[in-house]
C-alpha positions, 0 to 999 in steps of 0.5 A: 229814529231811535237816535232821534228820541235820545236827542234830550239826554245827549244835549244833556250830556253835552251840557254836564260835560262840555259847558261851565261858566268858563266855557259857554257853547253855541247852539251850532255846537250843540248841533254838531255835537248831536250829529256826531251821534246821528242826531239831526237838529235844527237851531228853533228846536235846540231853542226849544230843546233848552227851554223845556230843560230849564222847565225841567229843573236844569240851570241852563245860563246864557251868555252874550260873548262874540256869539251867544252862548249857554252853559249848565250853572248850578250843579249837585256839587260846585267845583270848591266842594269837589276838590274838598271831596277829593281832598277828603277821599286822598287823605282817607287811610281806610281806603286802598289807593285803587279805591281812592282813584276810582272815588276821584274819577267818579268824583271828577264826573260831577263837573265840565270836562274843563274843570275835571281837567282842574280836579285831576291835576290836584290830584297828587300822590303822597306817602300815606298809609293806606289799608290794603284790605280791598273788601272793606270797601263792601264791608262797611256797605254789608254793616250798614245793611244789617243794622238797617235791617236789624240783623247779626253778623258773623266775621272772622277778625286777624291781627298782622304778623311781622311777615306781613301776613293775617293772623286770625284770631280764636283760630278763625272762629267767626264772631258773631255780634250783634252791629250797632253803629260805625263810627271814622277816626283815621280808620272806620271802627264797627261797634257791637253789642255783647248781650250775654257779657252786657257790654259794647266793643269795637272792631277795625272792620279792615282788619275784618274777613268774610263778613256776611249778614246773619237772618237772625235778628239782633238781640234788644239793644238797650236803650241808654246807650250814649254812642258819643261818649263811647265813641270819644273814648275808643278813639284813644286805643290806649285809654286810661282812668279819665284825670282832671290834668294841671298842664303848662304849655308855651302859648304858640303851642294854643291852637293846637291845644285848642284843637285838641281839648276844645271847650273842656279846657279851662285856660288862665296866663302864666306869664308873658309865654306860657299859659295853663290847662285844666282839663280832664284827660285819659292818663296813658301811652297815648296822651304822654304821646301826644305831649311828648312831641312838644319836649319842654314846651309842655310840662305836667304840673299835676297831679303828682302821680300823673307826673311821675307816670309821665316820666317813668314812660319817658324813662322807659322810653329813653332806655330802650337806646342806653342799653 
């Protein structure tokens, strides 16, 4: 009799896991399936079983194949939005590679055994860096929690040591900061407030230990912070004074130009192959980075300091092999 009052919740299971537009079941199946569970059925009470499903809200779909069959339709997450899930998740470096599979597992669970089959074989194993911090997982839960509830929060904070190992900084000392947002480039960063220097800094939280939610409350915020434009600046570790920059670049170098500058670029033709930018950029290690991939299908044409910037970076560079 106890089986006997499940027998809605497993008929559900059987439609999450065992049915999709591909694969259709019959009612006799559906009745076996309960039976394997000491579930007695018959086909007028599976009938009605479905139709108060559908009541319920479940997408239940019939179809006319060599016997009549039923599905479960619409789901939280279709299949294309699972394997764009799943992408997202493998391509993410603050995430362990534990972490990652267990993420695609619960993922692969929103769908038909049919179609998890499907998820796990786009699963492919790349050589990404992925971080190794396992807590950090619940460290971005325990930010979270303590912005929501207005709180401080104390960790301890480590650099890398040639020999792999964590090097804490201020001897170990717990920071205790005031949390106000967490924002994702490649890596998730924690932003918080110094009240007593009036000034925001940022943190690697997987470079972050020990980190605990603090009872007392946050210091006043204020209240003309711009998150988006200090996040536009943090993303770039190696900033510099913000120049309007003359560039030239080869025009099969335009989208990923575009990619990067957006709607601050100002573009004109340069001839038949080439096209010029103005835009404002960062001057530093990391944009003379980024143009340096492109050898001589990027030039800087202005202003002349950042031109000799440039090369004298390039110059360093080179010399580090002419010694």
């Amino acid at each position: 009799m106890a089986n006997q009052k499940l027998k809605l919740l497993y008929l559900v299971k059987f439609l999450q896991e065992e049915t999709d537009e591909e694969h259709p079941r019959t009612v006799q199946e559906m009745i076996a399936y309960l039976s394997s569970y000491d579930i007695s059925a018959e086909r007028k009470s599976i009938y009605d079983d479905l139709k108060l499903l559908e009541f319920y809200g479940l997408d239940i779909q019939s179809v006319k194949a060599k016997s009549f069959g039923y599905f479960l339709g619409e789901r939280s997450f279709q299949l294309a939005e699972l394997k764009m899930l799943i992408d997202v998740v493998q391509a993410s470096p603050f995430l362990t590679q534990s972490k990652s599979m267990e993420l695609i597992g619960k993922l692969a669970d929103q769908t038909s055994r049919s179609n998890a089959r499907e998820l796990r074989r786009q699963v492919y194993v790349m050589h990404r860096v992925k971080t190794s911090n396992e807590a950090l997982y619940y460290a971005v839960d325990g930010i979270h929690a303590a912005i929501n509830e207005n709180k401080k929060i104390s960790f301890r904070y480590f650099d890398w040591t040639v020999k792999g190992e964590k090097a804490f900084r201020r001897e170990g000392k717990p920071y205790v900061v005031n949390p106000v947002a967490l924002c994702v480039d490649r890596f998730y960063y924690l932003i918080a407030y110094d009240a007593l220097q009036k000034e925001y800094r940022h943190y690697r939280v997987d470079r972050m230990a020990r980190l605990e939610m603090l009872p007392e409350d946050r210091d006043a915020l204020p209240q003309d912070f711009d998150l988006g434009s200090y996040v536009k600046t943090i993303f770039d570790m190696f900033n510099g004074e913000t120049v309007s920059v003359h560039l030239r670049f080869h025009r099969e170098l335009i989208n990923v130009v575009m990619d990067r500058f957006g709607a601050d670029a100002h573009l004109r033709a340069d001839g038949p192959a080439y096209f010029e930018l103005f835009a404002p950029v960062e001057v530093g290690p990391t944009f003379f980075g980024w143009l340096f991939q492109f050898g001589g299908e990027a030039q800087i044409m202005g202003p002349e300091e950042v031109r000799r910037s440039y090369l004298a970076h390039c110059q360093a560079a080179a010399a580090a092999y002419l010694e």
